[in-house]
N, C-alpha and C positions, 0 to 999 in steps of 0.2 A: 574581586576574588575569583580564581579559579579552583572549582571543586572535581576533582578527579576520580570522584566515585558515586555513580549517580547512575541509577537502572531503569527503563523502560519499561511497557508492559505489564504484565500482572505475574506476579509471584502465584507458583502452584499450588500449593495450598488455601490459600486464603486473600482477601483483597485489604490491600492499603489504601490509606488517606491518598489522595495526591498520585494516584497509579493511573490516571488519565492525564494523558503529555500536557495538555493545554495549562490545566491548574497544577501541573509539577512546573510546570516552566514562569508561570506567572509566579509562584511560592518561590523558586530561586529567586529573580530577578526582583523580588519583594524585598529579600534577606541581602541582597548587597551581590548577588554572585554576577562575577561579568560573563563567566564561561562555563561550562559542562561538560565533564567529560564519561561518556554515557553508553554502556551497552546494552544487554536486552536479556529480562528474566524467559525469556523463549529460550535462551542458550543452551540454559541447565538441562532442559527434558527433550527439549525438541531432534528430532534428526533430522529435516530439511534444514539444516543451517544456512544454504545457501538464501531460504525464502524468509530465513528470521534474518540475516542481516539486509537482505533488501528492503523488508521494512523498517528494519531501524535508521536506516541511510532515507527513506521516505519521511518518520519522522521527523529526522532532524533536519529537513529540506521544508518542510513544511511550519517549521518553529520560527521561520523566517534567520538569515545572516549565519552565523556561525556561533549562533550562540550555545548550542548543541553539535559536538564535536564525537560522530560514532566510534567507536571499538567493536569490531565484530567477533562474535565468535568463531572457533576455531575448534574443533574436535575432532584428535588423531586417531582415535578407535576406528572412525567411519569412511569408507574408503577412498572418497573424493575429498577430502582437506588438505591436500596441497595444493587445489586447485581453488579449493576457500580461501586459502590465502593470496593466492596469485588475485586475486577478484575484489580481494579487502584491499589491497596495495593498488592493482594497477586500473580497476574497475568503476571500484565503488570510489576510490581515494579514500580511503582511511588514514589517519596517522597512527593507526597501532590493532590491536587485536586484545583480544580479554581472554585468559584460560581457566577452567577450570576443572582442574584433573579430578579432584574427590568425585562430583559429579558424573564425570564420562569417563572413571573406570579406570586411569592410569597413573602411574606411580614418578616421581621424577628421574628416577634412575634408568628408565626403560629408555632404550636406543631412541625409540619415535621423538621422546620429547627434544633431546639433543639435535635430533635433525628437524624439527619443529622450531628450533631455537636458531639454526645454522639460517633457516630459511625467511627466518621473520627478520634475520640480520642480512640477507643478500636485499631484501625487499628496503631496509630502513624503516621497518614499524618500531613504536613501542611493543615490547611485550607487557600485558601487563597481568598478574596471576591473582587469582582469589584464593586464599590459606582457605580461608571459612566463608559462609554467607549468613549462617543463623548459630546460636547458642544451640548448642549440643541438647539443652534439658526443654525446649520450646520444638523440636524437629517435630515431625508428624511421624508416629511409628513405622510407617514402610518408608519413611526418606530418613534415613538412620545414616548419618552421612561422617565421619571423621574427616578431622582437620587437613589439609595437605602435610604430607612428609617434606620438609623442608632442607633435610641434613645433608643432600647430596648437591644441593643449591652452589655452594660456595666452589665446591668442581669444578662445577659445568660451566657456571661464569668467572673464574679465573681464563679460564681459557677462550672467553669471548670478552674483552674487557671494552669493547665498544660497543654493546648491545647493549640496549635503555630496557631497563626491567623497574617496571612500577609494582611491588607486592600491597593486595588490599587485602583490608578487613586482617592483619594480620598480629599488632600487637595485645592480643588476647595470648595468644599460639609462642610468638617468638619473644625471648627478653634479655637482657642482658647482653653475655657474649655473644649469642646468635644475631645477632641484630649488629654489633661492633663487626662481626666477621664476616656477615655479610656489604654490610657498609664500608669494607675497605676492597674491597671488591668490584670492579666493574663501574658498572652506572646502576646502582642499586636505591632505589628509594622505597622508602616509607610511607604511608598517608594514617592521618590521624582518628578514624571513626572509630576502633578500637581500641585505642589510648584511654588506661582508665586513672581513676585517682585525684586525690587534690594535687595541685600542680604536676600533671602530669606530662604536659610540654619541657617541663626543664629537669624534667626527671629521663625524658627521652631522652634531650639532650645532652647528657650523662653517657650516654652509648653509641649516639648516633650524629655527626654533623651537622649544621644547620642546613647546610645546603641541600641534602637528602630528605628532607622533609618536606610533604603536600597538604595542604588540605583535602582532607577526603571526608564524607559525612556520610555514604552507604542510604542515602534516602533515593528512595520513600521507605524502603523499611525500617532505619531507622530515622530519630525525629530529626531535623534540619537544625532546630537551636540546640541539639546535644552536642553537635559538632562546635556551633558559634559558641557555645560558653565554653568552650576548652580552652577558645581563645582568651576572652574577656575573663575567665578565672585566675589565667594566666599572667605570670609577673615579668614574661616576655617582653623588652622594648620595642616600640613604634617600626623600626627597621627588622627587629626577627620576623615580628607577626607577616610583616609584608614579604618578607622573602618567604613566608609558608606557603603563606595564602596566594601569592602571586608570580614572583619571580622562579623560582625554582621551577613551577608548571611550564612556565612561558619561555625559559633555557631551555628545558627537556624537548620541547617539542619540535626543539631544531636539534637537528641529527649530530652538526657539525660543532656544536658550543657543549 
């Protein structure tokens, strides 16, 4: 299995199980995961970006193989991040970059994110965006954070229909027709750590294609088997699950399929 939402480092607030790489990385590779794909709770608060994604590109060199696959941050408030990106891409070699506007202050309609979007598309990264990272009623009173605006999404990528956009943590936020109009759109996928409900895979799959769909489990902050039982509660056959969990990851991250 490949898990496409999986963070680094220590959350600001408070410390998680599993928030030390060594025993995150043993707890996946326990649970069946072949791959990682992993950014860095530094992202959120930090303003040396450029010093949070070179440790995260050190973790995941030191996790051994490629079993840890980084996303670096990216934050267009601050004045050197086109050169973040230039560094993610031709540098560090990343396959992609992680955003998250609630956190660093900007909105998706704003000019920067569009030329944010142009530029991650000249580069060939995934983009991939965080809607939310915590439940609105667990925040810490000074990190009062609302979910990303999503409504100008379907725009912006009409008009880029071969840029890879991975949305996390986002079926909380998005349902129904938002998620269908997004999904016909672009290279737009879904990942499932927010997916609630009983059978809630083929409730997705009501709005959403199969192929647009990842495994994503948002751990360490949340629990690792929340993700695995969405599968296993699931009345999904042997070929869906695999193309959740695996195939669809492992197309994406070639530019050209």
């Amino acid at each position: 299995m490949i898990d496409v939402n999986v963070n680094l480092s220590h959350w600001p607030t408070r410390r998680l199980p599993y928030d030390a790489t060594p025993q995150l990385v043993q707890k996946l590779k326990d649970a069946g995961i072949a791959q990682a794909w992993v950014g860095s709770f530094d992202g959120l608060l930090h303003k040396d970006i450029a010093g949070v994604n070179a440790r995260l590109v050190e973790a995941c060199v030191n996790s051994g193989g490629e079993f840890l696959l980084p996303f670096g941050s990216v934050n267009p408030t601050l004045p050197d991040w086109r050169e973040d990106v230039r560094r993610c891409a031709e540098e560090l070699e990343m396959p992609g970059i992680r955003l998250h506007p609630n956190y660093h202050g900007y909105s998706l309609d704003q000019p920067v994110f569009a030329e944010l979007l142009d530029l991650a598309g000249k580069y060939g990264l995934i983009v991939q965006i965080a809607i939310k990272m915590e439940d609105e009623r667990t925040q810490h009173h000074l990190l009062r954070v609302d979910p990303v605006d999503t409504s100008s999404l379907v725009g912006l990528l009409t008009k880029r229909p071969g840029l890879r956009v991975v949305l996390l943590n986002s079926l909380r936020t998005l349902r129904g027709d938002a998620i269908s109009q997004l999904a016909a759109v672009g290279r737009v996928y879904f990942e499932i750590s927010m997916q609630e409900g009983v059978g809630g895979l083929t409730t997705l799959l009501e709005h959403c294609p199969l192929d647009r769909i990842l495994f994503g489990s948002h751990f360490p902050f949340f629990y690792l088997e929340s993700a695995l039982l969405k599968l296993r509660e699931s009345e999904l056959a042997q070929l869906q699950i695999d193309t959740i969990t695996r195939t669809n990851a492992a197309q994406l991250l070639s530019p050209a399929s």
